[in-house]
C-alpha positions in Angstrom: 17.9 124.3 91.0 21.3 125.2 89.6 24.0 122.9 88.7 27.9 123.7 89.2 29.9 122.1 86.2 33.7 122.1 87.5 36.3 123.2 84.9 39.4 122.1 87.1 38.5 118.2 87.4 40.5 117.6 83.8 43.4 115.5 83.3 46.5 117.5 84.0 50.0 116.7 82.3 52.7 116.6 85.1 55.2 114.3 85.4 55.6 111.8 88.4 59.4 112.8 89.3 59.8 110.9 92.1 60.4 107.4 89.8 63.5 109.3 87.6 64.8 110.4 91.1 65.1 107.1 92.4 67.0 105.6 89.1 69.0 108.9 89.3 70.3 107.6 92.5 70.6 104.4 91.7 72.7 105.1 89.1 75.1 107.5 90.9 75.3 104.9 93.5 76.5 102.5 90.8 79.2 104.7 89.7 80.5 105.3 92.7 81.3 102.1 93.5 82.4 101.0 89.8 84.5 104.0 89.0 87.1 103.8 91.4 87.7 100.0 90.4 88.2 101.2 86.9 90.3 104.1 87.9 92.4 101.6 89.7 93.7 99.3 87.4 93.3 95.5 87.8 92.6 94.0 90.6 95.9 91.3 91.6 97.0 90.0 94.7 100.7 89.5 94.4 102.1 86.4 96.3 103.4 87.9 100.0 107.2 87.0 101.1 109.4 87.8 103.9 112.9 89.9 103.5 111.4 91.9 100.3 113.1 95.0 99.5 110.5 97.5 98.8 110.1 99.0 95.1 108.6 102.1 94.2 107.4 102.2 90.8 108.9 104.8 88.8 107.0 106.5 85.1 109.5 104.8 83.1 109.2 101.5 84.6 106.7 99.3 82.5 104.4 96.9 84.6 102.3 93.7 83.1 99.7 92.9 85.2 97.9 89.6 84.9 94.9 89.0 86.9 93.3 86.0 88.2 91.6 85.4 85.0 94.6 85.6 83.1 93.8 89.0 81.5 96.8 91.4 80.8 97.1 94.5 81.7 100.0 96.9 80.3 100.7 99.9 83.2 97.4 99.7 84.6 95.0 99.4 81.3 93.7 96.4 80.4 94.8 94.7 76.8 93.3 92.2 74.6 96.2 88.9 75.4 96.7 89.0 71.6 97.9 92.3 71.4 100.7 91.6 74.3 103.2 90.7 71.9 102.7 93.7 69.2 102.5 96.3 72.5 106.2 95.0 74.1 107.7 95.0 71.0 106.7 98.9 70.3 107.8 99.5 73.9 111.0 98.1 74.1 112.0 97.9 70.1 113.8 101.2 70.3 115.7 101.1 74.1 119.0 100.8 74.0 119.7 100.1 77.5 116.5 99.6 80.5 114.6 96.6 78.8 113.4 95.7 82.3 109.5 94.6 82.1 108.2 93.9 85.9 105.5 91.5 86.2 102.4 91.3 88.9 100.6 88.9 89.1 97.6 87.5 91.3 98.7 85.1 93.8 95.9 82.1 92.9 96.7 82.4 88.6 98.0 79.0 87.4 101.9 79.6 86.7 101.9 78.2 83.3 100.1 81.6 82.4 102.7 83.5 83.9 105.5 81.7 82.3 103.4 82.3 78.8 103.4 85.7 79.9 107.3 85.5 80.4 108.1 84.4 77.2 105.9 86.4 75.5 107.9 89.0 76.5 111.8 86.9 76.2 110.5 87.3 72.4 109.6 90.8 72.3 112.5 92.7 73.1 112.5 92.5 76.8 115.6 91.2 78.7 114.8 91.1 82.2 111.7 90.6 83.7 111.3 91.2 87.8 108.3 89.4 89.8 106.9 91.8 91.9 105.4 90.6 95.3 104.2 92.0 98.5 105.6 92.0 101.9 103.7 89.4 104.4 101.7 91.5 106.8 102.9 91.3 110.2 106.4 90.9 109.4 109.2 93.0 108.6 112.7 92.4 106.8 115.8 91.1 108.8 117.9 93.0 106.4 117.2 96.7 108.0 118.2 98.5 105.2 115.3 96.8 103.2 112.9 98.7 105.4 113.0 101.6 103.8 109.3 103.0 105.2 110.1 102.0 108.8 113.7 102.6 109.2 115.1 104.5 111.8 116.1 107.9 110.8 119.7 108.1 110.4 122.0 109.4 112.7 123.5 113.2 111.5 127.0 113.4 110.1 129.7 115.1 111.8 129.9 113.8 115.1 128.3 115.6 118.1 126.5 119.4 117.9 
């Protein structure tokens, strides 16, 4: 009688992918979803009015953002609330004219933060601030040349062709 001895039943060294492919995905699932909130600033919900004249925001114009946590965010990038005072005093310390600091903030934030906000800034080197809010849905302003985005085009100069 002859017995077979197998060399192939050893223990083989391969790695099981299929677990790092699942956390792979996981993980690039996560950063879909997290890097676009990021990307986009803070996340405010400005109070909502009727008869608001529409502003677009301009690189020069400086926005503080103040969420509804109360965190402050300078242009879009969030700022330890300590540092408010030392950043609008860089910002503003060397204007001569245009000391204009608009302020958004989210619609449910106590208003004694925002008026801390708004003389933080008073004593920094800002002069005007400007609330900036957001049209109610559904409704559009009875002054027509506030409409800006749904205005009527205007009629040519001249008189007739």
């Amino acid at each position: 009688m002859s017995m077979s001895t197998g060399s192939g039943g050893g223990v083989k060294a391969q790695p099981n992918v299929t677990p790092m492919i699942d956390v792979m995905l996981v993980l690039l699932i996560i950063f879909m979803l997290v890097i676009p909130a990021i990307t986009a600033g803070f996340q405010a919900i400005p109070p909502t009015g009727v008869n608001l004249k529409p502003h677009p925001e301009e690189d020069v114009d400086q926005v503080l953002g103040i969420d509804a946590n109360g965190q402050y965010y300078l242009n879009k990038k969030a700022i330890p609330n300590a540092e408010l005072p030392q950043r609008l005093k860089a910002i503003f310390e060397n204007r001569t004219e245009d000391k204009l600091l608009y302020v958004k903030a989210h619609k449910d934030l106590q208003y004694g933060k925002v008026l801390d906000a708004l003389d933080i800034a008073a004593h920094n080197n800002v002069t005007v601030t400007g609330m900036i809010t957001d049209q109610r849905p559904g409704t559009v302003s009875a002054v027509q040349t506030d409409n800006l985005f749904n205005a009527p085009p205007a009629a040519p100069a001249g008189g007739k062709p």
